[in-house]
C-alpha positions as CSV (number, residue, x, y, z in Angstrom):
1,X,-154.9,106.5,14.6
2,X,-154.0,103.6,16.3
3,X,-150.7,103.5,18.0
4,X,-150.3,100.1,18.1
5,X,-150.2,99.4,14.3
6,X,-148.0,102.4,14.1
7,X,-145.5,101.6,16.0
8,X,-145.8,97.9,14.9
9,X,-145.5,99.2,11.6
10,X,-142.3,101.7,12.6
11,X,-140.3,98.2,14.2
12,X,-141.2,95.8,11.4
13,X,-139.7,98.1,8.7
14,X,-136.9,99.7,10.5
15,X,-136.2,96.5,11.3
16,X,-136.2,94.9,7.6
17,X,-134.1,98.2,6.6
18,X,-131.5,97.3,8.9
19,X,-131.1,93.9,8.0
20,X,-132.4,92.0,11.2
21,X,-134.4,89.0,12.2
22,X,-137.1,89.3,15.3
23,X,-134.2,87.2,17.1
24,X,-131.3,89.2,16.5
25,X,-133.4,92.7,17.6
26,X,-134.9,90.5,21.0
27,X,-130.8,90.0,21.3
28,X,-130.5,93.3,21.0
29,X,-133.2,95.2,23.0
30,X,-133.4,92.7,25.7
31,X,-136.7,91.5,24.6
32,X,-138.0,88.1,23.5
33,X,-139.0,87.1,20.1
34,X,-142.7,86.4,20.9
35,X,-143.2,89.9,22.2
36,X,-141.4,91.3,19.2
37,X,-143.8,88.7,17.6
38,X,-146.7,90.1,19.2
39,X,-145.5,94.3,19.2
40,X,-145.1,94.1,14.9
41,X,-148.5,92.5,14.5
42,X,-150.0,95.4,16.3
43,X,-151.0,92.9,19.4
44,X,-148.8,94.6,22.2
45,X,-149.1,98.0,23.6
46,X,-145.3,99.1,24.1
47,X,-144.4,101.1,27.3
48,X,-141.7,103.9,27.0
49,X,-139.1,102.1,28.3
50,X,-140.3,99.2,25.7
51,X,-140.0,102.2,22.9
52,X,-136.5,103.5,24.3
53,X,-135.0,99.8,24.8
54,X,-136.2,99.3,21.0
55,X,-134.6,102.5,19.7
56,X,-131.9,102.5,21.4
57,X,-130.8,98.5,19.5
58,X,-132.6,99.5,16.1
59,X,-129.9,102.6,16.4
60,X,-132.9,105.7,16.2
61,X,-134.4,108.2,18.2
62,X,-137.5,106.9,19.6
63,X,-139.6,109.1,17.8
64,X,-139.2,107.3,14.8
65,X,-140.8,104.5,16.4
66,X,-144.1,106.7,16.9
67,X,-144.3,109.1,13.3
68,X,-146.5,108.3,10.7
């Protein structure tokens, strides 16, 4: 299984559910747009502290981020 498209996969709908853009979860997390850009199309590989800045403004544990 690749863990890119995973967690690309995680962040792109968790993000939909909540009701954000790419812009408001970059305002969130810390992170820019292009690299949220980049992490949902599978193009990034995310460190843990990338994962834990992510779940921390999406609201979920980051293990969400990584489950099938």
């Amino acid at each position: 299984m690749d863990m890119r498209k995973l967690v690309a996969t995680n962040v792109a709908r968790i993000r939909r559910e909540k009701g954000l853009t790419q812009e408001r979860l970059a305002e969130l997390s810390g992170l820019s747009q292009q690299y949220l850009s980049g992490l949902e199309r599978g193009n990034r590989n995310p460190t843990i502290v990338t994962l834990h800045e992510l779940a921390t403004a999406l609201k979920v544990s980051h293990v969400d981020l990584v489950m099938p």
